[in-house]
C-alpha positions in Angstrom: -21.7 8.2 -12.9 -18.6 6.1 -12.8 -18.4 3.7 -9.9 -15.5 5.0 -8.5 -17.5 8.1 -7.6 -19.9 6.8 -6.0 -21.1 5.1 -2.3 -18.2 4.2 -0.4 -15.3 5.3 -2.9 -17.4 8.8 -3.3 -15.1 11.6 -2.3 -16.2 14.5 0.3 -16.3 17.7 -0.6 -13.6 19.8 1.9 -11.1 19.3 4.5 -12.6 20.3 8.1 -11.1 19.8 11.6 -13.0 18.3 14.8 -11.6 17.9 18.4 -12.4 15.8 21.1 -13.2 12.6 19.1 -16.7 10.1 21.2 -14.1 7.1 22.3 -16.1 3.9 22.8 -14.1 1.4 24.7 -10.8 2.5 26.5 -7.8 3.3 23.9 -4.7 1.8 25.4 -2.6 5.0 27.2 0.4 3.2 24.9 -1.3 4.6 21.8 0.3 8.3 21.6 0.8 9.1 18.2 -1.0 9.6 14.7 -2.8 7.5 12.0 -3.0 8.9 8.7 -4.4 7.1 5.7 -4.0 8.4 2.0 -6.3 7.8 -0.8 -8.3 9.1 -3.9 -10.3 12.7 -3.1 -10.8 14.7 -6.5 -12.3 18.0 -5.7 -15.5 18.4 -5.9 -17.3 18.3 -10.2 -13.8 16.4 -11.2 -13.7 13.6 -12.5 -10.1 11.7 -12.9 -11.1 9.2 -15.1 -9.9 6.1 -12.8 -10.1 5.8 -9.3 -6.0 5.5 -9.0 -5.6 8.7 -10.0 -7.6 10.9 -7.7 -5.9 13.7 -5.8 -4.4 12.0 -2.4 -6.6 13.1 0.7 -4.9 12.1 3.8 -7.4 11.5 7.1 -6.1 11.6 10.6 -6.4 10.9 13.9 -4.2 11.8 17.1 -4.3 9.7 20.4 -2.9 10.6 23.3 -3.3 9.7 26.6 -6.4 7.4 26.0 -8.5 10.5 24.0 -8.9 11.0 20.4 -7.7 14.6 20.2 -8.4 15.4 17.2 -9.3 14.5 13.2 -8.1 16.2 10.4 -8.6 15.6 6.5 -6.6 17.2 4.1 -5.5 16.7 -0.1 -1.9 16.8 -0.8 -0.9 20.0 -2.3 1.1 18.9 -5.6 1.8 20.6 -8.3 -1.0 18.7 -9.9 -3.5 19.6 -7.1 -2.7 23.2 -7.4 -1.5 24.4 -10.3 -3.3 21.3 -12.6 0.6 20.6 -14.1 0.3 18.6 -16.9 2.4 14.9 -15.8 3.9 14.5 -19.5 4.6 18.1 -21.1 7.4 19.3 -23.6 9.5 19.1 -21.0 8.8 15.9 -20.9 8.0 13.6 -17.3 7.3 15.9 -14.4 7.8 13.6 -11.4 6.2 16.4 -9.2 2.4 16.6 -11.0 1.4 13.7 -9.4 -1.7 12.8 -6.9 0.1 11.4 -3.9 -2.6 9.5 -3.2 -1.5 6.0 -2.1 0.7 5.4 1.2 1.6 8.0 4.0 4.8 6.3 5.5 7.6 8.0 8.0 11.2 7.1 7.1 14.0 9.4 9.1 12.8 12.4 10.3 10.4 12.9 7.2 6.5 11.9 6.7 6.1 11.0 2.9 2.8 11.2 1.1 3.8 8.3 -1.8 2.0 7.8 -5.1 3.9 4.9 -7.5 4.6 7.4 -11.0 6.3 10.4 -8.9 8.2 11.9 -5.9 7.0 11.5 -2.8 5.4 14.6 -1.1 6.8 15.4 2.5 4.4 16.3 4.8 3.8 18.4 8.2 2.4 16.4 11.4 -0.4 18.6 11.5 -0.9 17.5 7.7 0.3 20.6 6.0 2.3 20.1 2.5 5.8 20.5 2.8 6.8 19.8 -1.0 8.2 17.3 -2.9 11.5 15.5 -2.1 14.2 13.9 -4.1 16.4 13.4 -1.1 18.7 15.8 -2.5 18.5 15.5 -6.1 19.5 12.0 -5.9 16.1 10.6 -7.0 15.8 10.8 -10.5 12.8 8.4 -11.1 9.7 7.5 -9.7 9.2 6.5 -6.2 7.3 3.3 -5.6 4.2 3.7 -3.0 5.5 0.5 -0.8 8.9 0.9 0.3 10.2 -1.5 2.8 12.2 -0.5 6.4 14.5 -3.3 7.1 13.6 -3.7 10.9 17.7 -4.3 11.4 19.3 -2.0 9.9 16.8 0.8 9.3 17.4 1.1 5.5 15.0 1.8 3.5 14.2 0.0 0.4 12.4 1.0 -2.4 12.3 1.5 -6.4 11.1 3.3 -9.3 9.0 1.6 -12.8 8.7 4.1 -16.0 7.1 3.4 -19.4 10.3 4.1 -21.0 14.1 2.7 -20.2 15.2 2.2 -17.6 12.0 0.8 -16.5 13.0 -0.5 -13.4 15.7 0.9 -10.7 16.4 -0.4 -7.4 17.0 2.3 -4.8 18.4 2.3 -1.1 18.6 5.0 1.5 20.5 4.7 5.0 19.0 4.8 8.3 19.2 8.6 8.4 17.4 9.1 5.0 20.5 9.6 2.4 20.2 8.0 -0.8 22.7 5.9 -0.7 22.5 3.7 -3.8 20.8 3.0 -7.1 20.6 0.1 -9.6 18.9 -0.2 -13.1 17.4 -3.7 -12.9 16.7 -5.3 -16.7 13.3 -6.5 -17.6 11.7 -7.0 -20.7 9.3 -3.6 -21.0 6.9 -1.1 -18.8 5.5 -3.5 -16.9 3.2 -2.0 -13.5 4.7 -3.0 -10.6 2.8 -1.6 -7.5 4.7 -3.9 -4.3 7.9 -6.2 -3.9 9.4 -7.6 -1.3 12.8 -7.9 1.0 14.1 -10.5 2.4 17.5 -10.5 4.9 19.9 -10.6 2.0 17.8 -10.4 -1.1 14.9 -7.9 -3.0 12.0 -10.2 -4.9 10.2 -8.8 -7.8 7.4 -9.5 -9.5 7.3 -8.9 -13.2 3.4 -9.6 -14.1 1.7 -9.3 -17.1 -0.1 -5.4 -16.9 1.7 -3.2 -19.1 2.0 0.6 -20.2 -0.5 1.2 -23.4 0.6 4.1 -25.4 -2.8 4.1 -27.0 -4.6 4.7 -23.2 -3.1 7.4 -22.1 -5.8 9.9 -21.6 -8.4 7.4 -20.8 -7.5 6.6 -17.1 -5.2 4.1 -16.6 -2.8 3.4 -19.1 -2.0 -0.2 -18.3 -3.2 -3.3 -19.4 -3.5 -7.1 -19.4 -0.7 -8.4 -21.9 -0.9 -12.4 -22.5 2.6 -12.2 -24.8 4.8 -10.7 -21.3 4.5 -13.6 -19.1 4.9 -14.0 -15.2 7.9 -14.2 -13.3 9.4 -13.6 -10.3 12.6 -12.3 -9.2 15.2 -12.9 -6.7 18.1 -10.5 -6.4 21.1 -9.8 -3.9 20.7 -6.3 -2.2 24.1 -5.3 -3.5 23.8 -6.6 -7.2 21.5 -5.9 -10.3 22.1 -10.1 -11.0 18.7 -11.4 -10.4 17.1 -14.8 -10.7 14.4 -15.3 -12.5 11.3 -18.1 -11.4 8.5 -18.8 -14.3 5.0 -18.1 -12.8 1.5 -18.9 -13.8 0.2 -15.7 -15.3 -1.4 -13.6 -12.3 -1.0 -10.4 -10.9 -0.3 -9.0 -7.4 -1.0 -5.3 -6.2 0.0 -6.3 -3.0 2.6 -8.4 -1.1 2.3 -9.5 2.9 6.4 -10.7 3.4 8.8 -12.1 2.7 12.3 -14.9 4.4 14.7 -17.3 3.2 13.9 -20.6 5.3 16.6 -22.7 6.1 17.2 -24.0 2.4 18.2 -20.7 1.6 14.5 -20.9 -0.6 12.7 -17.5 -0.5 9.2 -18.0 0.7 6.7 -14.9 -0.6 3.1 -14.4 0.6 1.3 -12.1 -1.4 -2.5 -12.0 -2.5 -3.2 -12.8 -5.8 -5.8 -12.1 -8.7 -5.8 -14.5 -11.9 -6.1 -13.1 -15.0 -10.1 -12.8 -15.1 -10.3 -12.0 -11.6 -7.7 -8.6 -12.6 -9.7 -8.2 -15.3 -13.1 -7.6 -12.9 -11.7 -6.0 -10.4 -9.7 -3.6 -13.3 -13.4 -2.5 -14.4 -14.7 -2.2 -11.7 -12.3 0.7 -10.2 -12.2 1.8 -13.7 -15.5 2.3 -13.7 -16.6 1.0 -16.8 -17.8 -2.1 -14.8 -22.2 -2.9 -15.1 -23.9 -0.7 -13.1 -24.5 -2.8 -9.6 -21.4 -5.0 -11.0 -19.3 -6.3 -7.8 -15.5 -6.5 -7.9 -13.8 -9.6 -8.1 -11.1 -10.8 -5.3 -7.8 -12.0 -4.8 -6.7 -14.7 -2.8 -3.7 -15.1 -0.3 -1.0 -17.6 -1.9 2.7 -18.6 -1.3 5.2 -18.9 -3.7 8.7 -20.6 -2.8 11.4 -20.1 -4.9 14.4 -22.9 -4.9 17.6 -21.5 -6.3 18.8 -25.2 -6.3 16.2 -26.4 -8.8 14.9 -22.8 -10.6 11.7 -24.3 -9.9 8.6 -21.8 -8.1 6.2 -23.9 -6.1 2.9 -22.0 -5.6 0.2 -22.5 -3.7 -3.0 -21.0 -2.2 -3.6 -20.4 1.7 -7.5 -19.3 1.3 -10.0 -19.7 -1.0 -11.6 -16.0 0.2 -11.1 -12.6 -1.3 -8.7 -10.8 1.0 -6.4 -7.7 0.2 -3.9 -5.1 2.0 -2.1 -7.9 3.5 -0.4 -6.9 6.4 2.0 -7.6 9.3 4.4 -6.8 12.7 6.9 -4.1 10.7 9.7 -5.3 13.1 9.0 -8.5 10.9 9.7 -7.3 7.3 11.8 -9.6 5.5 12.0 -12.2 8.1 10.2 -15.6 8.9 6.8 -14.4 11.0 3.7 -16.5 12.2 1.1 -14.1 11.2 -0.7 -12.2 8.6 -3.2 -9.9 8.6 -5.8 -9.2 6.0 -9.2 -7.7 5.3 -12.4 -7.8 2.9 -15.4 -6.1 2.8 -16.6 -6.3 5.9 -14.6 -8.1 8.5 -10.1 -8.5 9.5 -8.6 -11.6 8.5 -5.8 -12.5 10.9 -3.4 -16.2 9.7 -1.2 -18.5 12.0 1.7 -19.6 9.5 2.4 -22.1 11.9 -1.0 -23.8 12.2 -2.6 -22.5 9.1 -5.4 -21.7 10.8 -7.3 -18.1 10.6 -9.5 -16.5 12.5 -12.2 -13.2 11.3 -13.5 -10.5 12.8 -16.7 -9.2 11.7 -16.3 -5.3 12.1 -20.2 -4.1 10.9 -19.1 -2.5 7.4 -16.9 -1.3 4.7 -13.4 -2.3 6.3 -10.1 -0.4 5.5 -6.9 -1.6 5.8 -5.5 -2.9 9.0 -2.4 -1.4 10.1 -0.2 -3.1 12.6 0.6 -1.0 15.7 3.6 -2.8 18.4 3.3 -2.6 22.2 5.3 -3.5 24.8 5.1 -7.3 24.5 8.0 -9.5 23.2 5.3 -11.4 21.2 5.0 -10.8 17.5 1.5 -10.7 17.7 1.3 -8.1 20.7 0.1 -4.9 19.8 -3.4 -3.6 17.8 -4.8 -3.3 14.7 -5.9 -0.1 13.3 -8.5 0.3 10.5 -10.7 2.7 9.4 -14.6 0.7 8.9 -17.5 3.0 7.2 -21.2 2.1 7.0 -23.7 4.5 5.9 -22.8 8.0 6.1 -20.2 7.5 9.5 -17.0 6.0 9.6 -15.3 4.8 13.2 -11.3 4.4 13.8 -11.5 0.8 15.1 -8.5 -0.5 17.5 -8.6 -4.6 17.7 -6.2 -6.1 20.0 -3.7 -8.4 17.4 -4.0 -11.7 19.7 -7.3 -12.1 19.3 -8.9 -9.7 17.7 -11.5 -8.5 20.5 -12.2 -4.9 20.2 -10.7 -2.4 21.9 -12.0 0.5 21.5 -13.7 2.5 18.4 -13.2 6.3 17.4 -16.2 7.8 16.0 -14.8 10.5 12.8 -17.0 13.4 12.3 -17.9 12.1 8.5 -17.5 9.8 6.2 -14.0 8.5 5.3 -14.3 7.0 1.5 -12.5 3.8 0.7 -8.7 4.6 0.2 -5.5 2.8 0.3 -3.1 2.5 3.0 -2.1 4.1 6.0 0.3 4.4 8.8 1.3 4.4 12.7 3.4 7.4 13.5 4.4 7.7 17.0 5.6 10.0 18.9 9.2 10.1 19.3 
């Protein structure tokens, strides 16, 4: 059986509901809202070929009032999930047969179920399927899984990659959810570019060397490691398709922490990242083709700054330890933050930018991303951390407080959650 249906990336079987969640610790009365998290569920005797590409099951969990009313699973009801629409047909793309099964993020008055080769999916509070959304009609391309809220102005950035031209557009919608803008950005060819980053008055990209393979569709993931494409990164104005390019050592990165301009007017990017035989064990493994009992290789946390004086990207590595789903303090996207968050296996990863330092927290099992939740405090660091941890056949909502990383309190979920992508804070409003 491929690996990525098995132990802790196995899917479950159904979508059930359970109320009154065991609460061990005290959840902070502050925490009134929702956590979903999106990832790979095929139904049950499927089998996608790749893990990516799994129907999206979102899990989720209401708080209120220091109780865990309820948990809720459900798949995303796309036109793939239900009516098994075909993604390239003679009609050619269908932007709408896609899995949803990567991000859940709120932007406006809408909850969007994101998957990187398609429209986002809009989705109910309660987790119900609204439909797909193209903000009007205005969307004509793909919508990328990690779009970015500037914390000052409330737009939303984000962009679309396609194996055929254009294969790259920039898009912005306002505060209010309007698209507002779109920009075809040149580069080379169908490069796979899963995260990018804002800063105040610039979008950096990352144009790495995994590309569309004609000859793969069919068998999974149609992407590939490409020697002959090279590495760069790109810094661009928010209001102009003129970017500057920076030559990097060939690497790739699925996901990037943040982004600022220091005081030089440099742009500084954090981001973790896998060299090319680390990609190539970790592309395997979730590919399941990967030795049986074969373990997955790990990226590293790095820093790039890129000097528009010189041309020159300086790179270096902050940790030697595999680490992914970087995260931080939203209201700190595209600006100059202390900290960091990250997780592996088995334990959240928080960094001092200041210091350097970095402090772990053990959390007893297989540890999902750790979202970033804001309280009251002034403090960039004040507020929790939300993941979801599994061991065995249970899985726990775990709330660590940012600071320190003492637990708070721990939700125990009536099953198993597998292993699955991202997630998100919604509070009530």
């Amino acid at each position: 059986m491929p690996t990525y249906l098995e132990g802790h990336l196995a899917p479950v079987p159904d979508e059930i509901d359970a109320i009154d969640l065991e609460v061990t610790g005290t959840l902070p009365a502050e925490l009134t809202g929702r956590y979903f998290r999106n990832g790979p569920n095929p139904l049950p005797g499927q089998d996608p070929g790749h893990w990516f590409t799994g129907n999206g099951m979102i899990h989720g969990i209401r708080l209120r009032d220091g109780r865990a009313e309820w948990y809720r699973n459900r798949w995303v009801r796309t036109r793939k999930l239900v009516e098994g629409a075909p993604y390239v047909g003679d009609g050619g793309v269908d932007l709408t047969a896609v899995p949803a099964n990567t991000h859940i993020v709120r932007h406006a008055d809408r909850i969007l179920a994101l998957v990187e080769n398609g429209l986002p999916y809009e989705m109910t509070p309660q987790l119900d399927t609204i439909g797909p959304c193209d903000f009007g009609g205005r969307l004509t391309t793909a919508m990328t899984a990690h779009p970015k809220e500037d914390p000052v102005t409330g737009e939303l950035h984000l962009f679309g990659y396609g194996f055929a031209p254009p294969y790259l557009t920039y898009h912005r919608l306002a505060a209010d959810g309007e698209l507002v803008s779109s920009l075809v950005v040149d580069v080379p060819g169908p490069t796979m570019i899963h995260d990018f980053a804002i800063t105040r008055n610039h979008v950096v990209w990352l144009d790495l060397p995994v590309v569309f393979d004609l000859d793969l569709v069919g068998r999974g993931m149609p992407y590939r490691w490409d020697d002959s494409y090279g590495a760069r990164l790109g810094v661009m104005p928010r209001d102009s398709a003129q970017v500057t390019w920076f030559d990097i050592d060939p690497c790739y990165v699925f996901h990037v922490g943040n982004a600022h301009e220091d005081a030089s007017g440099r742009v500084v990017l954090d981001a973790v990242r896998y060299a090319p035989g680390v990609f190539a064990s970790l592309w395997n493994h979730i590919g399941g083709t990967a030795a049986p009992g074969a373990h997955a290789a790990g990226g590293t946390l790095h820093r790039w700054v890129l000097d528009p004086v010189t041309g020159v990207a300086k790179e270096e590595p902050l940790d030697d330890r595999a680490v992914e789903f970087p995260t931080i303090n939203d209201r700190h996207t595209g600006l100059a933050g202390d900290y960091l968050y990250a997780v592996t296996d088995d334990a959240v990863v928080k960094y001092d930018a200041r210091t350097g330092a970095s402090r772990t927290r053990p959390t007893g099992g297989r540890t999902g991303e750790a979202v970033f939740v804001p309280g009251d405090s002034a403090t960039e660091d004040g507020g929790w951390l939300m993941s979801i941890v599994s061991s065995g056949s249970g899985s726990r909502l775990l709330v660590l407080d940012a600071t320190d990383l003492a637990e708070v309190a721990s939700v125990r979920l009536p099953r198993r959650v597998p292993a699955g992508f991202h997630g998100s804070w919604i509070e009530d409003n």
